[in-house]
N, C-alpha and C positions, 0 to 999 in steps of 0.2 A: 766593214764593207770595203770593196775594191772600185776605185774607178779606173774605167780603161778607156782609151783615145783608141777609133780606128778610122782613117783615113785614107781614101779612097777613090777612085771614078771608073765605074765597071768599064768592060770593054777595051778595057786600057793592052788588054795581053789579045797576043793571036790565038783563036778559039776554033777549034774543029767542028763541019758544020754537022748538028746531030738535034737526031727530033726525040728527046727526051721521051713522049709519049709510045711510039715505036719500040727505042730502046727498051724500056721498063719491060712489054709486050715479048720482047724477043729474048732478055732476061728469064721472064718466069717460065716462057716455053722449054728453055734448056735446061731448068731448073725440072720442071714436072716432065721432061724427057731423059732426068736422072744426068744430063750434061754437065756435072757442077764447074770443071774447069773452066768452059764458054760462060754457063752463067754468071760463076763471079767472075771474068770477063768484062761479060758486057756490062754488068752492074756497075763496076767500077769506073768502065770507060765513061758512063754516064754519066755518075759523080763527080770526075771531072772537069767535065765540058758543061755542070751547071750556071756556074759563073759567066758562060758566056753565049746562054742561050739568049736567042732573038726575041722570045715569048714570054709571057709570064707561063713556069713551070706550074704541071697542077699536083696540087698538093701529092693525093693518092699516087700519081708517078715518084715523087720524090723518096713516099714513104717506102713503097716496093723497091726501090732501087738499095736502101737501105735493108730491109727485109731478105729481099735477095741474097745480098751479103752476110746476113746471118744465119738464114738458111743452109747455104752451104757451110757454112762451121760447123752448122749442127749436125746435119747430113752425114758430114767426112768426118765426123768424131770430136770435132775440135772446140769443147763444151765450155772451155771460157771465153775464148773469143767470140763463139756465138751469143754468151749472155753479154759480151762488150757492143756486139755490135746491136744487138734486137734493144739494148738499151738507147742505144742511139738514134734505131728506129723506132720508139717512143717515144723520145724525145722531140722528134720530127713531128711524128701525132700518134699521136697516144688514144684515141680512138676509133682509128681505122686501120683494120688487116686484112690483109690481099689472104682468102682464105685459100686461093690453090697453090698456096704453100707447102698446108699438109697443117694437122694438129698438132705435130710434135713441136714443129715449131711455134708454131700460134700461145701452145702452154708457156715458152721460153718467153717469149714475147711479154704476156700476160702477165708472166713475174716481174721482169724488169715495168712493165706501166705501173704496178702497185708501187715499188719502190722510189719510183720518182718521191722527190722531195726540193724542199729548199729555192724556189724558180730565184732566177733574174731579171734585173730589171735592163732592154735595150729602147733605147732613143736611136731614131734616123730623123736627120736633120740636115739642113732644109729638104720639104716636100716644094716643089713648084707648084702654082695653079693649076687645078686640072688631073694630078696624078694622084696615084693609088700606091698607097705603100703594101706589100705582098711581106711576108714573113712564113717561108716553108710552105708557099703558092696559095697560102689563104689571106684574104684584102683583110688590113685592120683599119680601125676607123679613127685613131689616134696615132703619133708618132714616137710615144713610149708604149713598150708592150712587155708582159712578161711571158717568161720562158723558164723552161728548164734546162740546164746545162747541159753543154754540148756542140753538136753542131749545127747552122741554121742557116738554110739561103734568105738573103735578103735582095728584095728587086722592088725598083720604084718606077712604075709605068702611066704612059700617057696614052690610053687605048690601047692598042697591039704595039705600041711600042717600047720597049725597055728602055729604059734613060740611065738606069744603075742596077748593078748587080754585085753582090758581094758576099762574100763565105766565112761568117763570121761564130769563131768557137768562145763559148760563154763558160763559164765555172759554174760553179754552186756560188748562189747568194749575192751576183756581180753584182755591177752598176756600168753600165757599158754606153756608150753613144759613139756612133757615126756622124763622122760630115762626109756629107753627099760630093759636095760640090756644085749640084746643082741650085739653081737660081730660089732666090728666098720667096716666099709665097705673098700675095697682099692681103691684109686685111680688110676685114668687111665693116669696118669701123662704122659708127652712128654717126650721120653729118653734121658736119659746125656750123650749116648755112643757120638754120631755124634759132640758134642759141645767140647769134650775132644779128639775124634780122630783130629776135627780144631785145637785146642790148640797144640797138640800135632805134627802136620803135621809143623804150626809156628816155634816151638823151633828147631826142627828137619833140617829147612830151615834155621835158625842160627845158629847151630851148622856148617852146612856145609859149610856155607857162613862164618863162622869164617876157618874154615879148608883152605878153600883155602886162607884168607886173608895170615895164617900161614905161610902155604907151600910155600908163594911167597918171605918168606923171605933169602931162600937160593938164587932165584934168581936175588934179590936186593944186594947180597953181591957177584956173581960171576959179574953182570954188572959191579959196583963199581969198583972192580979190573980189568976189562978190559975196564975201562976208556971209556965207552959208555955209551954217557950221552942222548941222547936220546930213549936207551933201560931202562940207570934207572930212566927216569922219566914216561912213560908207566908202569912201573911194580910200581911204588906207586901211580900211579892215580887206578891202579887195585886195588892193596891193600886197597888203602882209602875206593873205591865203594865197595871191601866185607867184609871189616872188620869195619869200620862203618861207611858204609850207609845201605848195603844189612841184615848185620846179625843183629840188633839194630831191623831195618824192620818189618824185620821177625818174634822178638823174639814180639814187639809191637804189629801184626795182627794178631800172633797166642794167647798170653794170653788175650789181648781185645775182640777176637771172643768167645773165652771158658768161658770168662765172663759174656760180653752178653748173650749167651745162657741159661749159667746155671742160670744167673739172670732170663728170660724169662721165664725160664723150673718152676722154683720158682713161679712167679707169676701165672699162670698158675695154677699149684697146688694151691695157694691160692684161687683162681676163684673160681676153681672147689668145693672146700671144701665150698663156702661161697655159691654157685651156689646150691649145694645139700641142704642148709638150708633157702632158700627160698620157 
């Protein structure tokens, strides 16, 4: 297994302003108007300036614009670059083809989705609160995803807005993870108040359970001198039960429950944090 660092913060380069959606459009038009030279043109111009689209790209555009691309290979004769590149528009998605391509292509296509093999595995990390990780314009609901090798836009958005964009090429079988740069997300952790008001409630039952053990000590000293020995042995069997059995108890249920929990409340957060990186 390969691990690889890529690091990054879209936006960073000067980006030509172009509407990916348009583009792909004016793409297949020159494409099915036999224009291959414009097509793979525009196709390519597209691919370029995915990195620094304003929008989250949508899928089916990205995949045509790749499509495109191999289309013309095939078209002008150029039969291995066409299965390199329709591989790569597979790779993209592998479920969807822009069918006014033409069937000839679409067969080309169709071999290279069976051969996929081997996916990788890509982490984007941190997501900020609020955002949506995109991977080749479809939302994932985790921040590790797999793929199959190749080439992949990755965009991390905040409603209509792009916060990172990145163009990152995987192998067969990687282990790959981005840092964003952007801000680390909070967790929805279980609160500590209810584990510490228990704890708290405990000691509070000790204390008081010590109080009265206390207070009964004047009464053990007025029996004594009035020679009633069955009042002063009722008043130390009390004494024993609050001063320690009841307060000892107490003090025992209340820091063992505040422990537990806070223990719980911990794990938990660990979950979750390892949950998100899945």
């Amino acid at each position: 297994m390969i691990w690889l660092v890529v690091v990054g913060v879209g936006q960073a380069q000067e980006c030509p302003e172009m509407d990916i959606d348009q583009q792909a459009e004016r793409a297949v038009v020159a494409l099915t108007d036999a224009d291959f030279k414009l097509a793979g043109r525009l196709a390519e111009d597209g691919l370029s300036a995915l990195a620094c689209a304003k929008r989250v790209v949508d899928g089916e555009d990205l995949a045509t614009l790749w499509q495109v691309k191999g289309a013309v290979a095939v078209y002008t004769g150029q039969t291995s670059q066409g299965r390199e590149l329709m591989a790569q528009a597979a790779t993209v998605n592998p479920y969807w083809f822009n069918e006014r391509l033409g069937a000839p292509v679409e067969d080309v296509w169709k071999a290279q989705v069976e051969a996929l093999a081997n996916p990788s595995s890509l982490t984007v990390w941190p997501l900020p609160d609020g955002s949506t990780l995109y991977v080749d314009g479809r939302p994932q609901r985790q921040a590790k995803v797999e793929l199959f090798g190749g080439k992949h836009l990755v965009q991390v958005a905040q409603g209509a807005e792009v916060l990172y964009a990145e163009e990152v090429t995987l192998g067969s079988s990687e282990t790959t993870r981005i840092q964003t740069g952007l801000a680390e997300p909070t967790l929805d952790a279980p609160p500590r108040w209810p584990w510490l008001v228990a704890g708290g409630a405990g000691l509070a039952g000790a204390g008081v359970s010590y109080g009265i053990a206390y207070g009964l000590s004047d009464d053990l000293v007025a029996a004594a001198d009035d020679a009633d020995p069955d009042r002063l042995s009722g008043l130390r069997q009390q004494q024993v039960t609050w001063g320690y059995i009841a307060a000892p108890a107490f003090a025992i249920v209340g820091l063992g429950t505040a422990n537990y929990g806070l223990l719980r409340r911990q794990r938990a957060i660990e979950e979750l944090e390892a949950e998100r990186m899945e």
